[in-house]
Wavefront OBJ file of the C-alpha trace (Angstrom):
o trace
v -2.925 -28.090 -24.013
v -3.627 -25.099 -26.141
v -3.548 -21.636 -24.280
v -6.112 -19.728 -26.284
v -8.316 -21.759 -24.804
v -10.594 -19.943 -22.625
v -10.555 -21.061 -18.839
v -13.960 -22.346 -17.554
v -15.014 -20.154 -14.538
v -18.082 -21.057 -12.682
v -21.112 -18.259 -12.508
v -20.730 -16.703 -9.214
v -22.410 -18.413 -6.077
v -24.476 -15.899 -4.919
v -26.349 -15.872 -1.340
v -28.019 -19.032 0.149
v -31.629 -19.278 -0.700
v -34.275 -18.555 2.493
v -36.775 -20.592 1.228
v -34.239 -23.773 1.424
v -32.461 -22.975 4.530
v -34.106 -19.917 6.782
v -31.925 -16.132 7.375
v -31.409 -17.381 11.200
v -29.526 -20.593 10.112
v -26.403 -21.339 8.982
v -22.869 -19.694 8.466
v -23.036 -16.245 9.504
v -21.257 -15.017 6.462
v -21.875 -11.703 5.181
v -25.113 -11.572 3.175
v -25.506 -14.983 3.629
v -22.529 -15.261 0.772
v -20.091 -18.064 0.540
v -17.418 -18.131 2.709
v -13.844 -17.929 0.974
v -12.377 -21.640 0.857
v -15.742 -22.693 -1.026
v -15.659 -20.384 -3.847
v -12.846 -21.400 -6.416
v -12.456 -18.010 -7.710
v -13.462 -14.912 -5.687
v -13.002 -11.381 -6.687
v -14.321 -9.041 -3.561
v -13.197 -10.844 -0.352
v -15.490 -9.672 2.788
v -13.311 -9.692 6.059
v -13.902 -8.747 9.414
v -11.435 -7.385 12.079
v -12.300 -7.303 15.522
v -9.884 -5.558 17.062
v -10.470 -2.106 19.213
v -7.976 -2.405 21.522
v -6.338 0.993 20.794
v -9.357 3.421 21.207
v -9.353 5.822 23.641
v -12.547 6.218 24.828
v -15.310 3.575 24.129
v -14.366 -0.169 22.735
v -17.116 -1.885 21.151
v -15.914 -2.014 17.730
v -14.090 -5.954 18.187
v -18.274 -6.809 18.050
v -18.734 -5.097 14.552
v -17.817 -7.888 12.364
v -20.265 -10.396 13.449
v -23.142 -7.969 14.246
v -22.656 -6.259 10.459
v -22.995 -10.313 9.583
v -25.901 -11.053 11.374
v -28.297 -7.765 10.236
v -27.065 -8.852 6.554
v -28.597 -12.105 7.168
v -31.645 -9.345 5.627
v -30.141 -8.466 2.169
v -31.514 -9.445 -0.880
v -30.187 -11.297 -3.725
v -32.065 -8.426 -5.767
v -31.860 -4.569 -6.270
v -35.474 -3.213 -6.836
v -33.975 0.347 -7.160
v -31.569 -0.537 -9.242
v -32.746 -3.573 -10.765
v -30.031 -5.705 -10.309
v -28.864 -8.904 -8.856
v -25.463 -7.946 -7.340
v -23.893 -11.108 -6.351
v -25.152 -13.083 -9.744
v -21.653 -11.024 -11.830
v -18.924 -10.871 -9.432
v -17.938 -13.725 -6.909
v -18.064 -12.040 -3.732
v -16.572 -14.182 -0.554
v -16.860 -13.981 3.102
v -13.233 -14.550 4.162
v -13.643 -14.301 7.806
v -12.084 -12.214 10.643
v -8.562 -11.653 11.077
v -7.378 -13.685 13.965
v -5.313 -10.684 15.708
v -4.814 -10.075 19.386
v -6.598 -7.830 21.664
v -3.675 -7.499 23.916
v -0.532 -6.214 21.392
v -1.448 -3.554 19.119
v 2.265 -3.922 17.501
v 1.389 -7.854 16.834
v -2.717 -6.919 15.728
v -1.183 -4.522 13.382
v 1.330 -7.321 11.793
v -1.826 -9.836 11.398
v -4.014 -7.623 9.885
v -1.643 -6.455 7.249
v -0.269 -10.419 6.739
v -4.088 -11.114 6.181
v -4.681 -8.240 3.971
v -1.387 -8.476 1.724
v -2.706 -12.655 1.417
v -6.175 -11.073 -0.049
v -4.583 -8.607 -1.955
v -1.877 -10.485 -3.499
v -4.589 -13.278 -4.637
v -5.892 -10.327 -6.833
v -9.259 -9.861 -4.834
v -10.983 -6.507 -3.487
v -11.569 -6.106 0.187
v -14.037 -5.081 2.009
v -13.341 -4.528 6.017
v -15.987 -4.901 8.701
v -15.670 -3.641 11.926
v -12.310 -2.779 13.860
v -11.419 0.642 15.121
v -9.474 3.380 13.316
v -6.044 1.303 13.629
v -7.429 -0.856 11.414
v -6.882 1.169 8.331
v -3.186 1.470 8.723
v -2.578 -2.324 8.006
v -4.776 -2.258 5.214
v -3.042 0.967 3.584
v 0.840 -0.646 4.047
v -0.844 -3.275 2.167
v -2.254 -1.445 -0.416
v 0.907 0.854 -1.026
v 2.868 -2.217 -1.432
v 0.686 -3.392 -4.110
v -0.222 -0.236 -6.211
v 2.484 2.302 -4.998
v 0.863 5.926 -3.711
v -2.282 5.929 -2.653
v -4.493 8.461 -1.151
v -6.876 8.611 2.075
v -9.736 11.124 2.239
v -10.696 10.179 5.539
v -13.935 11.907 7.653
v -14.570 11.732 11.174
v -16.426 13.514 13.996
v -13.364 14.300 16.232
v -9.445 14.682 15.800
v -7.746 11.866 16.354
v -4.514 12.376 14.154
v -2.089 13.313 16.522
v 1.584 11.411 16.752
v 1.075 9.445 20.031
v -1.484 9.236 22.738
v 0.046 8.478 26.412
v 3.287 7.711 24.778
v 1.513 4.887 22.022
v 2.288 5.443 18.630
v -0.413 3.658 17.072
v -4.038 3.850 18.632
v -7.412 4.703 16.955
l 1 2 3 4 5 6 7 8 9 10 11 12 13 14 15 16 17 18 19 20 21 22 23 24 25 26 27 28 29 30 31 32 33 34 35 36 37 38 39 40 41 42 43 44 45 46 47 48 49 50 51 52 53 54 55 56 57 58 59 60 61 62 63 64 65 66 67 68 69 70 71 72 73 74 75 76 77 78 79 80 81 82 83 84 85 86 87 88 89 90 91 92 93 94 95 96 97 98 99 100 101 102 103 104 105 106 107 108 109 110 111 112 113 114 115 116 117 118 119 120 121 122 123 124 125 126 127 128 129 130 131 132 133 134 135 136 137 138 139 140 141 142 143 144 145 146 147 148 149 150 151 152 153 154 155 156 157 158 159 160 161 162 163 164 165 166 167 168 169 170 171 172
């Protein structure tokens, strides 16, 4: 076999097409994009994580992931404004939600970040849906493990960065 031989990749699979199979049918993946195990290559994986178990006020967010899939059923395979197509360079891949508990924070934490250091470490992007603030922590231990420092600019509407919350370390 020689090595400089350039691997074959497939073009991207981009969304489904409406006019063979309607927006309301189907996978609810985001954008209407493949999911993850039928894509052989993906670069930007799309995963959910419906988990809001450690807010302290209003829960809601655990719903986020599907309901951000179902309004994308509605996005284009083309950018007027921009006047691009783009899913038709990059293989973008619904990978799911995280299957973490509502009931554990500790254990939701741990399954998030196992999830996100298996995305990571297969060299694709992520892109999170839904979850509440917790959320981000996971992904960031990830992230640090990967590509060392890393820095959060992070904007809210309220303070919610204090050390513990009725004696919880980790909430929103």
């Amino acid at each position: 076999m020689n090595d400089d031989l350039p691997l074959k990749v497939p073009p991207p699979r981009g969304p489904l097409d409406p006019t063979a199979i309607p927006r309301y049918a189907g996978f609810a993946t985001y954008g209407r994009l493949p999911r993850l195990e039928d894509v052989e290559a993906a670069r930007i994986a799309v995963v959910g994580i419906p988990f809001d178990s450690s807010v302290t006020y209003r829960p809601g967010a655990r719903f986020g992931p599907a309901h951000v899939r179902e309004a994308s059923r509605l996005i284009k395979p083309y950018n007027p404004d921009l006047d691009i197509f783009p899913f038709a360079t990059i293989q973008v891949a619904d990978a799911g939600d995280v299957a973490c508990t509502p009931f554990d924070i500790a254990a939701a934490i741990t399954a998030i970040e196992y999830r996100a250091d298996e995305l990571i470490g297969a060299g694709m992007r992520t892109a999170v849906i839904g979850g509440d603030h917790t959320c981000a922590l996971p992904m960031l231990r990830a992230l640090h493990r990967r590509h060392g420092p890393i820095t959060v600019l992070h904007f809210d509407a309220h303070l919610d960065t204090w050390d513990s919350y009725f004696g919880a370390a980790y909430t929103h």
